[in-house]
C-alpha positions in Angstrom: 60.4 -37.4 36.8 63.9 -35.5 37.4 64.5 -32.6 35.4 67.2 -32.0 32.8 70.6 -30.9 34.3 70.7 -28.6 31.0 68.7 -25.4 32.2 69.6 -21.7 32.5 71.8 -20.8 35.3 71.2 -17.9 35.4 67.9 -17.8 37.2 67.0 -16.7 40.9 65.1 -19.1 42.1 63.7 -18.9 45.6 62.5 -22.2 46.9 59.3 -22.8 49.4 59.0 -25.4 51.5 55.8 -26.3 53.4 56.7 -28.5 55.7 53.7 -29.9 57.3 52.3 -31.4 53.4 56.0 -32.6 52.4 57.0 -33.9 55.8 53.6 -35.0 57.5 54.0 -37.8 59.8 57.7 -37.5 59.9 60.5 -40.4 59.8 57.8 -42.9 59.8 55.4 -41.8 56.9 58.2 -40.8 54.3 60.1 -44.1 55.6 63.9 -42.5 55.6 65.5 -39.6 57.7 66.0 -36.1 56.2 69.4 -34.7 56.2 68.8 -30.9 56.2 72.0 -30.1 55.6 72.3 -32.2 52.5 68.7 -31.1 51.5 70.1 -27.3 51.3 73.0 -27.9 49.3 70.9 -29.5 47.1 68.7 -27.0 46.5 72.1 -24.5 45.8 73.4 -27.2 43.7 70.6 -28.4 41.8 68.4 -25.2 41.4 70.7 -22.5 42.4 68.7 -21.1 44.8 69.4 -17.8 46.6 66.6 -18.1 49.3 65.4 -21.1 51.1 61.9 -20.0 52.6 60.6 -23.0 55.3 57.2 -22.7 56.8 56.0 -24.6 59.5 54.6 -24.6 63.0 55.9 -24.7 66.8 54.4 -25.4 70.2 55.0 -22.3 72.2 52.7 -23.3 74.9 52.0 -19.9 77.1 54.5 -18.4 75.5 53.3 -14.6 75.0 53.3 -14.5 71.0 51.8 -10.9 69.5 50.1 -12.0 66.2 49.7 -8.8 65.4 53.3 -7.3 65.6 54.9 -10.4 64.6 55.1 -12.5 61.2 56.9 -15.3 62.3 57.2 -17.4 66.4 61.3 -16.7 67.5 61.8 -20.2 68.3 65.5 -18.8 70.0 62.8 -17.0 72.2 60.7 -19.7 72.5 63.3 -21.9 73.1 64.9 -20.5 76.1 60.9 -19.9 77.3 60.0 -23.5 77.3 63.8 -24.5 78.8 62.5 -21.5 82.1 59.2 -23.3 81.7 60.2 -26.7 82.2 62.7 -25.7 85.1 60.2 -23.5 87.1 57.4 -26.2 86.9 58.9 -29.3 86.8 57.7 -30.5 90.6 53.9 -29.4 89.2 54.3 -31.4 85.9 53.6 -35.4 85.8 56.1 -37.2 83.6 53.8 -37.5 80.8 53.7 -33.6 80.7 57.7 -33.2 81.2 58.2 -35.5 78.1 55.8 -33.1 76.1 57.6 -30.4 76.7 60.7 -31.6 76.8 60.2 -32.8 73.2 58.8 -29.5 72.0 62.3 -27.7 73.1 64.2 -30.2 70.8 61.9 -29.4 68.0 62.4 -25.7 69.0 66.6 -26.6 68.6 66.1 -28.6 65.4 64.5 -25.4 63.3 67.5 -23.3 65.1 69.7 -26.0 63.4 67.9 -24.6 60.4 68.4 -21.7 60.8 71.9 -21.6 60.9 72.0 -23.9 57.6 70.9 -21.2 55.7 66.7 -21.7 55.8 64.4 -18.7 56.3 62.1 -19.8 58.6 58.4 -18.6 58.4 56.7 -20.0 62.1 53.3 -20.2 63.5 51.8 -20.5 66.6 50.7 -24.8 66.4 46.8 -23.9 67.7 44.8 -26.7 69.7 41.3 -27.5 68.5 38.6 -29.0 69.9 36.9 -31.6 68.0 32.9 -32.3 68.5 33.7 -35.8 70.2 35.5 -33.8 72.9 39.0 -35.0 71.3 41.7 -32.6 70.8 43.8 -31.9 67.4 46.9 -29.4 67.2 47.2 -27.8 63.6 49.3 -24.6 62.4 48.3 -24.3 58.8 50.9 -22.0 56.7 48.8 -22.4 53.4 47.9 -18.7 53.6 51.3 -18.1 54.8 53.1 -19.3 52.1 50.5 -17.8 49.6 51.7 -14.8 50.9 55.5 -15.0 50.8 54.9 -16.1 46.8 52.9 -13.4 46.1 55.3 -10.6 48.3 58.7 -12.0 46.9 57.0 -12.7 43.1 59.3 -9.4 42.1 62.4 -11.1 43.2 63.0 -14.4 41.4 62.4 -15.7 38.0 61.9 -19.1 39.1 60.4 -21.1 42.2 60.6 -24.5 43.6 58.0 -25.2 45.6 57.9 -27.9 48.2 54.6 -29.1 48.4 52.2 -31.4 46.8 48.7 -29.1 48.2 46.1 -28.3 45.6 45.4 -25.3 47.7 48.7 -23.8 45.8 46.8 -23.9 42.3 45.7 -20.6 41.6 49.0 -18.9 43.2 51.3 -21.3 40.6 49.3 -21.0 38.1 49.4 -16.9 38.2 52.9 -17.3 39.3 53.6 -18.9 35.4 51.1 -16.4 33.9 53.3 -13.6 34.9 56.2 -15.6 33.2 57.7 -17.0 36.6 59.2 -20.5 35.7 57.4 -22.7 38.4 58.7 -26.4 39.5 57.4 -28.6 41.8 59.6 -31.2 44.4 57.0 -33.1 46.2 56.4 -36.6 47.3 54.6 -38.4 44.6 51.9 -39.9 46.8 50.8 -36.8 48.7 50.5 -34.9 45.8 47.5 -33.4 44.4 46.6 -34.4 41.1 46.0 -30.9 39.9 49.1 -29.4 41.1 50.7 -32.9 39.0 48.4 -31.8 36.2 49.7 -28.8 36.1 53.9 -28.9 37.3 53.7 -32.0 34.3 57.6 -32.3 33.1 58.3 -29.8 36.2 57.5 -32.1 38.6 60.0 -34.1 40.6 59.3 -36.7 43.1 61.3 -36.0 46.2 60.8 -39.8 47.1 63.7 -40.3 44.2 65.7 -38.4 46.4 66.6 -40.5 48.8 69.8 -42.0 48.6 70.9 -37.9 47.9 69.2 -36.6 50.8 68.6 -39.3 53.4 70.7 -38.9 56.6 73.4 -41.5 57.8 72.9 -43.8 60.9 75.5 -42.8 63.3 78.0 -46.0 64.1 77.4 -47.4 67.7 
């Protein structure tokens, strides 16, 4: 459902996007390519929000990350690392390897490109895991993460979008509109809890009706 264009303007709203629950899978799962850019200006347009918070995660490899002086990877830092990285080891590294890492540094440039768009990026370390069959799975969950942020910036907005269709979200939203916070929900439809669509009911937009806003033109050959 998209929200009536008639609401108070003069609300800060601070958005929160989780990026691994609204974008999991990427380009292929959500079927259309993201324009960041456009997604922003949407958000200032359409919401009038003051702060753009994105959480997600980044390789950093061996990258010497402090967890406990730091809230959030530099990916400008881990950037150039992985760039030195590549460079210093490429004769070690089979091509399967240099690929790897050569597409973590792009991923490392994209949230840079997001960086200077306006979004506050919230980073963690992407951890590997190994499974009981011996397989190996890479996960940086920002649940807790983003609990956090809501709960540290509640003082400073009146009104939050949140970007994510996880149930884990419940109880924070839910005290979030107990404390007279208006909370709205942008997720896509399918990946959505039914709780947290319980509970956003007439606040609840799905971002899959956003395409033909947000989704990023094909460059001409």
């Amino acid at each position: 459902m998209v929200q009536s264009l008639h609401e108070p303007k003069d609300m800060k709203t601070f958005v929160f996007v989780d990026a691994a629950n609204l974008f999991y899978g990427g380009e292929k799962s959500l079927g259309w390519k993201i324009d960041y850019r456009k997604l922003l200006l949407y958000l200032k347009k359409r919401y009038q929000a003051k702060k753009v918070f994105y959480f997600g995660g980044v390789e950093i490899h061996d990258y010497p990350y402090d967890y406990i002086t730091n809230d959030s990877v530099s990916v400008e830092k881990v950037s150039k690392y992985l760039s030195r990285y590549i460079k210093t080891n490429a004769k070690k590294f089979d091509e399967a390897r240099l690929i790897l890492l050569s597409r973590h540094v792009q991923r490392t440039k994209f949230y840079i490109k997001l960086q200077t768009f306006g979004y506050q990026l919230v980073m963690k370390p992407v951890k590997l895991y190994v499974q009981p069959d011996g397989s190996t799975h890479r996960k940086a969950n920002c649940d807790v993460d983003m609990a956090f942020y809501l709960m540290k910036e509640k003082d400073r907005f009146d009104r939050v979008l949140i970007l994510s269709g996880d149930g884990d979200f419940l109880p924070v939203l839910k005290y979030l509109r107990h404390i007279g916070k208006d909370v709205l929900v942008l997720a896509r439809g399918k990946r959505t809890a039914r709780e947290i669509r319980q509970f956003a009911g007439a606040r609840f937009t799905d971002f899959e009706y956003l395409k033909m806003l947000l989704q990023m033109k094909e460059k001409s050959k």
